[in-house]
N, CA, C and O atoms as a printed pandas DataFrame, in Angstrom:
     atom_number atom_name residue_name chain_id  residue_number  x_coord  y_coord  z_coord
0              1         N          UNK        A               1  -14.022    7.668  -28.862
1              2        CA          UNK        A               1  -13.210    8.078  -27.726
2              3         C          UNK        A               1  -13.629    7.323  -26.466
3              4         O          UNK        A               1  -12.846    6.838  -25.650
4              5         N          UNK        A               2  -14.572    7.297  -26.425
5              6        CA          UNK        A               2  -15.459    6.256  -24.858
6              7         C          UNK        A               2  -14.359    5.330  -24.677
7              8         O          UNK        A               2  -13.431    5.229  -23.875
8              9         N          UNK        A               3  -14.932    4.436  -26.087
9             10        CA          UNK        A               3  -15.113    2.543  -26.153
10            11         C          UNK        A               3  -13.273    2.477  -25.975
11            12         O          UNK        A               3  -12.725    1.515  -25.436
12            13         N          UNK        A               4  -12.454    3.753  -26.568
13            14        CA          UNK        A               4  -11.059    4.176  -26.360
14            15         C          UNK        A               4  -10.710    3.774  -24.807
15            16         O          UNK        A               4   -9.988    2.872  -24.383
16            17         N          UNK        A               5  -11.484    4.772  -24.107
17            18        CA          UNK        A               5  -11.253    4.958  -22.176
18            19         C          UNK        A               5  -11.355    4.070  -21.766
19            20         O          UNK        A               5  -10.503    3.644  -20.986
20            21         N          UNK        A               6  -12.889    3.087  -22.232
21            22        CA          UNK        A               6  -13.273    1.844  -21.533
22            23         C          UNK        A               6  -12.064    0.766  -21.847
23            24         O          UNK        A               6  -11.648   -0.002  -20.979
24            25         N          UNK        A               7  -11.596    0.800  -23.083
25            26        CA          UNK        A               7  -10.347   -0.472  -23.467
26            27         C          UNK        A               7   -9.701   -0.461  -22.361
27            28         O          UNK        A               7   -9.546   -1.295  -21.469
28            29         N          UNK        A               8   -9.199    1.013  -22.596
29            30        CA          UNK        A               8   -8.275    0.989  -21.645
30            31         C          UNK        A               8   -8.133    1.376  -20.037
31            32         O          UNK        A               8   -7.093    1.543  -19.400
32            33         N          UNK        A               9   -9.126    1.442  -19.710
33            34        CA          UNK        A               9  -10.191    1.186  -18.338
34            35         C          UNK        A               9  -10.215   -0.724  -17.653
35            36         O          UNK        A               9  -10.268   -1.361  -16.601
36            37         N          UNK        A              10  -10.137   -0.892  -19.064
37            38        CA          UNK        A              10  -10.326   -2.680  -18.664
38            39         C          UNK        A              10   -8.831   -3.322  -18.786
39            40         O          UNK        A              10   -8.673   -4.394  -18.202
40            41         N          UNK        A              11   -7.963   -2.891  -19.335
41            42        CA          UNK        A              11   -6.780   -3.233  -19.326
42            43         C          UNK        A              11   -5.874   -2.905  -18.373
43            44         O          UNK        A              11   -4.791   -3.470  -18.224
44            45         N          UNK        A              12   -6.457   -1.648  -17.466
45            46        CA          UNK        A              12   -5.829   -0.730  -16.264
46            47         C          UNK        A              12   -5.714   -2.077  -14.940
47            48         O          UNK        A              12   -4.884   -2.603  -14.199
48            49         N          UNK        A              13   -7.581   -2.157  -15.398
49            50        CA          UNK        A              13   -7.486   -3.053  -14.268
50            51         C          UNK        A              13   -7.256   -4.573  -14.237
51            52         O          UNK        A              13   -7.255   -5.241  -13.203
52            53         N          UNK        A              14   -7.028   -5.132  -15.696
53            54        CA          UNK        A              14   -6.710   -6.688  -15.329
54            55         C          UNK        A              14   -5.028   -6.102  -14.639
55            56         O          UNK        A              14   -4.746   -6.196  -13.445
56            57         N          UNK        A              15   -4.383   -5.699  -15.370
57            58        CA          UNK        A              15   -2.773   -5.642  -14.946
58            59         C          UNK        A              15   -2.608   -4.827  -13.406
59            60         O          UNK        A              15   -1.561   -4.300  -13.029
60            61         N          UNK        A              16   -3.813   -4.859  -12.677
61            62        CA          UNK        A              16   -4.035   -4.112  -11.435
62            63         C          UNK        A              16   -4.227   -5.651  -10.508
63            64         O          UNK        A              16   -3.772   -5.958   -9.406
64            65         N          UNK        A              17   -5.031   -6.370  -11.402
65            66        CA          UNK        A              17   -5.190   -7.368  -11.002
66            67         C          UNK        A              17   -4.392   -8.934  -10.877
67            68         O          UNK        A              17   -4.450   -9.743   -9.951
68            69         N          UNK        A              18   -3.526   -9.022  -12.371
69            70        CA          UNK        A              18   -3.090   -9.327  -12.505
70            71         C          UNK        A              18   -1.177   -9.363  -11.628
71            72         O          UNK        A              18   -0.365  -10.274  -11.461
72            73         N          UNK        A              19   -1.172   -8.046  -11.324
73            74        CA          UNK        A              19   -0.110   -7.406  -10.408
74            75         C          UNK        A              19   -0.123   -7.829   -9.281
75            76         O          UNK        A              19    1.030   -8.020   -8.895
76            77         N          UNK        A              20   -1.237   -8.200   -8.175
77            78        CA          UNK        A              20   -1.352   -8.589   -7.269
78            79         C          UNK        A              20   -1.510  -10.170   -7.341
79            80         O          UNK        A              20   -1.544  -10.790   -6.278
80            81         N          UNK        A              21   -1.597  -10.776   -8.422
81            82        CA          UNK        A              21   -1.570  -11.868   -8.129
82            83         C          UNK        A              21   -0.007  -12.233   -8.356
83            84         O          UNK        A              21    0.389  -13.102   -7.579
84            85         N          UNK        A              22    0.825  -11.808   -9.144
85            86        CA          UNK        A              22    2.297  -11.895   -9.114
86            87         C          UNK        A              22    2.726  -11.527   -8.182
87            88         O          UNK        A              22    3.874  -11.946   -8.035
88            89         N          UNK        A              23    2.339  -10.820   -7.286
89            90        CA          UNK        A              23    2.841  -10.080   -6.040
90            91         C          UNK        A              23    2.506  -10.727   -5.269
91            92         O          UNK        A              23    3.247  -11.703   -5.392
92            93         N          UNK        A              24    1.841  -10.917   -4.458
93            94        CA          UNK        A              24    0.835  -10.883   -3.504
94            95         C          UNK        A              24    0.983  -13.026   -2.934
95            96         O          UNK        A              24    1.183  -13.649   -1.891
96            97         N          UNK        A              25    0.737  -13.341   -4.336
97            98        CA          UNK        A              25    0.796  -15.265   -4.452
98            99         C          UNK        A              25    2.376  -15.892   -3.410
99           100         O          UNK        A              25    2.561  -16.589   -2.412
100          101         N          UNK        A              26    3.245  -15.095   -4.439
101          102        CA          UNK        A              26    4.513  -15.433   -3.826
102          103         C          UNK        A              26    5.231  -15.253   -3.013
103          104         O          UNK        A              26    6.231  -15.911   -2.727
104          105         N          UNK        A              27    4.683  -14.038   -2.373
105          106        CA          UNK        A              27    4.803  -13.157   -1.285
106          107         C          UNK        A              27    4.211  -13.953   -0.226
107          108         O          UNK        A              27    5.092  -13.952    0.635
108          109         N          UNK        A              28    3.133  -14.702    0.261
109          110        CA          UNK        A              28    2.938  -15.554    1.379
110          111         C          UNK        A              28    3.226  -16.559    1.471
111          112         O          UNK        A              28    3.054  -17.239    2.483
112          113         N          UNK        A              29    3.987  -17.099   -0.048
113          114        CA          UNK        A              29    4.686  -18.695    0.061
114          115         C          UNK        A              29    5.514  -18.069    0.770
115          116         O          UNK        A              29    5.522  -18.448    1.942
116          117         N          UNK        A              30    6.493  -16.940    0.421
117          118        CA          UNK        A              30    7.849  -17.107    0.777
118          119         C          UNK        A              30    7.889  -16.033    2.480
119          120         O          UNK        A              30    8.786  -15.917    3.314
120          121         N          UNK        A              31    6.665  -15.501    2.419
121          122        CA          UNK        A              31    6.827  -15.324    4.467
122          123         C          UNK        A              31    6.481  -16.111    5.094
123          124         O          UNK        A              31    6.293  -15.894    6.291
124          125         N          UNK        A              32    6.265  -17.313    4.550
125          126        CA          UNK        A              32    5.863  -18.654    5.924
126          127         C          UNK        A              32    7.472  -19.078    6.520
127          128         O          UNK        A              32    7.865  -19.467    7.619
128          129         N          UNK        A              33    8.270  -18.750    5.013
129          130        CA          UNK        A              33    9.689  -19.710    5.699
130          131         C          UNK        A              33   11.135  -18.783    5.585
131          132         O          UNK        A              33   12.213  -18.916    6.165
132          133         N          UNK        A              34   10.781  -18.041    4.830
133          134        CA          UNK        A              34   12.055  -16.867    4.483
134          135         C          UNK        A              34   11.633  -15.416    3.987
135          136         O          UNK        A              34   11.522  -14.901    2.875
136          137         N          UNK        A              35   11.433  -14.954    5.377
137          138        CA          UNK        A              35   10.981  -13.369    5.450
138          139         C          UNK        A              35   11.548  -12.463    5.638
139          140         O          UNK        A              35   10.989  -11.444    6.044
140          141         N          UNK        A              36   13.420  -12.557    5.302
141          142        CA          UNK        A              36   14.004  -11.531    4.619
142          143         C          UNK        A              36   14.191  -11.615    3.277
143          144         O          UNK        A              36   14.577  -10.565    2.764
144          145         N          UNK        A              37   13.985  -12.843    2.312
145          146        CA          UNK        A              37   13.563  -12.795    0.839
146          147         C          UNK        A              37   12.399  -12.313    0.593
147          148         O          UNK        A              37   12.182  -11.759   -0.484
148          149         N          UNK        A              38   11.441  -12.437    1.551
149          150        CA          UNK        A              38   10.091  -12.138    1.274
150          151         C          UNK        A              38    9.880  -10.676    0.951
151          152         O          UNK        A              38    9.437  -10.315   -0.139
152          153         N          UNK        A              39   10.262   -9.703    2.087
153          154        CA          UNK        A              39   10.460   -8.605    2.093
154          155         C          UNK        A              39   11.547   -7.756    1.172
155          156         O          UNK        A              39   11.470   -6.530    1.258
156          157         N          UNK        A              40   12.437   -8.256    0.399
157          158        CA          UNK        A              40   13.183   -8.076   -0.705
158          159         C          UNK        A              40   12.439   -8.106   -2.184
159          160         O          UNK        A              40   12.725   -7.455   -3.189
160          161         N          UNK        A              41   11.434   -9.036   -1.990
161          162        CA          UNK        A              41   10.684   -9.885   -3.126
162          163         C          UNK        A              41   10.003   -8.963   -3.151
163          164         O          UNK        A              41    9.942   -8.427   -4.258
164          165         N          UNK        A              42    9.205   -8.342   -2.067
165          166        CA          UNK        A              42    8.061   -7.168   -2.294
166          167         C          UNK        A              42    8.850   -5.709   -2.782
167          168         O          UNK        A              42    8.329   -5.007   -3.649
168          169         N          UNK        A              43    9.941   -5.390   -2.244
169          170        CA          UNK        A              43   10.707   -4.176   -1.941
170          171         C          UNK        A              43   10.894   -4.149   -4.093
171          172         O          UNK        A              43   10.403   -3.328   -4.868
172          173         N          UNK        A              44   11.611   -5.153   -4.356
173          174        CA          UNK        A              44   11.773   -4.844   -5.814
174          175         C          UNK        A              44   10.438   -4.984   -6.954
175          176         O          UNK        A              44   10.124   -4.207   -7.856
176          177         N          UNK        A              45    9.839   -6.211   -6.555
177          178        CA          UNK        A              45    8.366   -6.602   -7.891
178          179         C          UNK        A              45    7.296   -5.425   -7.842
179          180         O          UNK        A              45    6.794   -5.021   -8.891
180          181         N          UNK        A              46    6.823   -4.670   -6.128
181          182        CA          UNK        A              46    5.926   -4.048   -6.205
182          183         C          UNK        A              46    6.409   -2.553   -6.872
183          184         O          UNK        A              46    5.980   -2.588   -8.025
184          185         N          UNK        A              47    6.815   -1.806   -6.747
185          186        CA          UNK        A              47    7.685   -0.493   -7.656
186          187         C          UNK        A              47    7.756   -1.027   -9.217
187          188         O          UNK        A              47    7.540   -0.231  -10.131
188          189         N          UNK        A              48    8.114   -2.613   -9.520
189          190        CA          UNK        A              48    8.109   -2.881  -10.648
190          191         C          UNK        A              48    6.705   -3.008  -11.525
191          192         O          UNK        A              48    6.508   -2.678  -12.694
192          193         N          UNK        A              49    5.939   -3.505  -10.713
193          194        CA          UNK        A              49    4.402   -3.638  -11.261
194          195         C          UNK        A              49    3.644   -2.285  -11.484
195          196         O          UNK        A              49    2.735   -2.192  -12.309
196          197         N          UNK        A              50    4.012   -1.373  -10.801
197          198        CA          UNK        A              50    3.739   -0.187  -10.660
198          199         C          UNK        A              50    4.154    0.751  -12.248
199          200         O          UNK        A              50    3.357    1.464  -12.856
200          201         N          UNK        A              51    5.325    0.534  -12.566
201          202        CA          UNK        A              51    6.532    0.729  -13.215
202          203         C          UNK        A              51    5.878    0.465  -14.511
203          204         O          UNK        A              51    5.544    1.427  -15.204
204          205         N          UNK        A              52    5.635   -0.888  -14.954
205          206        CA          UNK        A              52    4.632   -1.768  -15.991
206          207         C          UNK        A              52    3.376   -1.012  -16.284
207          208         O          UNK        A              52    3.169   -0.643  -17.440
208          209         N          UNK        A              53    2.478   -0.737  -15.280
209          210        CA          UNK        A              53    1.255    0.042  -15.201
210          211         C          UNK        A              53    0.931    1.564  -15.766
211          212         O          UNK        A              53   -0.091    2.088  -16.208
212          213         N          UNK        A              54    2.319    2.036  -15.538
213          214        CA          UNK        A              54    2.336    3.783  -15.745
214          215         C          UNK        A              54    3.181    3.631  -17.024
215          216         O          UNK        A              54    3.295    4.723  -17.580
216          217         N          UNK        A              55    3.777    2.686  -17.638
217          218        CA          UNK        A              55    4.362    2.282  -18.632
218          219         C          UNK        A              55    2.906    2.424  -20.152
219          220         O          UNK        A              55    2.711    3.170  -21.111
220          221         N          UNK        A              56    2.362    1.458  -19.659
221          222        CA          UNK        A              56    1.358    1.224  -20.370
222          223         C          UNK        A              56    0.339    2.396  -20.668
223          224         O          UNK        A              56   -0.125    2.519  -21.801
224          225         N          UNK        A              57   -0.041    3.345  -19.534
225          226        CA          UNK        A              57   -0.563    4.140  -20.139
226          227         C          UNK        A              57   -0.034    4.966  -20.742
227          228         O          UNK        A              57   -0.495    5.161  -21.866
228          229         N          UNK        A              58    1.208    5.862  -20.279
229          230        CA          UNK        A              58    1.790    6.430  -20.871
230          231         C          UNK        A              58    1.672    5.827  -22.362
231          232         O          UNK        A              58    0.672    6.297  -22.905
232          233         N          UNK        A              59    2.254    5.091  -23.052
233          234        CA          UNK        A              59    1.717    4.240  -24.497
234          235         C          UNK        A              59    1.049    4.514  -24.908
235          236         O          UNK        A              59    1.200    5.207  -25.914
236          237         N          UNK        A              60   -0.534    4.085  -24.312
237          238        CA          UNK        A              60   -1.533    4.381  -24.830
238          239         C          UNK        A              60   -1.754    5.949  -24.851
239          240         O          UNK        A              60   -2.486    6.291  -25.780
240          241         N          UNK        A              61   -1.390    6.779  -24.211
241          242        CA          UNK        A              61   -1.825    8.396  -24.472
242          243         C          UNK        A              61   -0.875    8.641  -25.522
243          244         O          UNK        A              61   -1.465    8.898  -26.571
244          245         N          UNK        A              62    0.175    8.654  -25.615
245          246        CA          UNK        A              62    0.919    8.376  -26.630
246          247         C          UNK        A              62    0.617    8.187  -27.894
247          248         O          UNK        A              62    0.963    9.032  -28.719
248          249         N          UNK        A              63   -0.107    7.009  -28.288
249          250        CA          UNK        A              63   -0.526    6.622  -29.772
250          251         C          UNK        A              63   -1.788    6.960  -29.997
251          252         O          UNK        A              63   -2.221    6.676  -31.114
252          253         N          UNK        A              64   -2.937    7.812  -28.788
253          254        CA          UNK        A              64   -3.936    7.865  -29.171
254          255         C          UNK        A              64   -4.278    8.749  -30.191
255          256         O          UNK        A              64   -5.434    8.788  -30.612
């Protein structure tokens, strides 16, 4: 059950991590020059990454 929590303890947080770099990367290319896409770009991906995250565990409690 641990080595269970820890998997998925470590998987919580690459896609925590991983989330902000999809987010976060493209998000300051695109407010240097177009910061009503920018703010659109955040408004839909971040709820979506979020979305992905609570996805996944849900899953995993699921099949445990």
């Amino acid at each position: 059950m641990i080595k269970n929590s820890q998997d998925m303890a470590i998987v919580i947080v690459a896609l925590m991590f991983l989330s902000n770099v999809l987010i976060f990367v493209p998000y300051r290319i695109l407010i240097k020059k177009h910061k009503k896409i920018a703010k659109n770009y955040l408004q839909i991906f971040g709820p979506l990454i979020d979305f992905v995250i609570a996805l996944v565990v849900i899953v995993y409690i699921i099949h445990k």
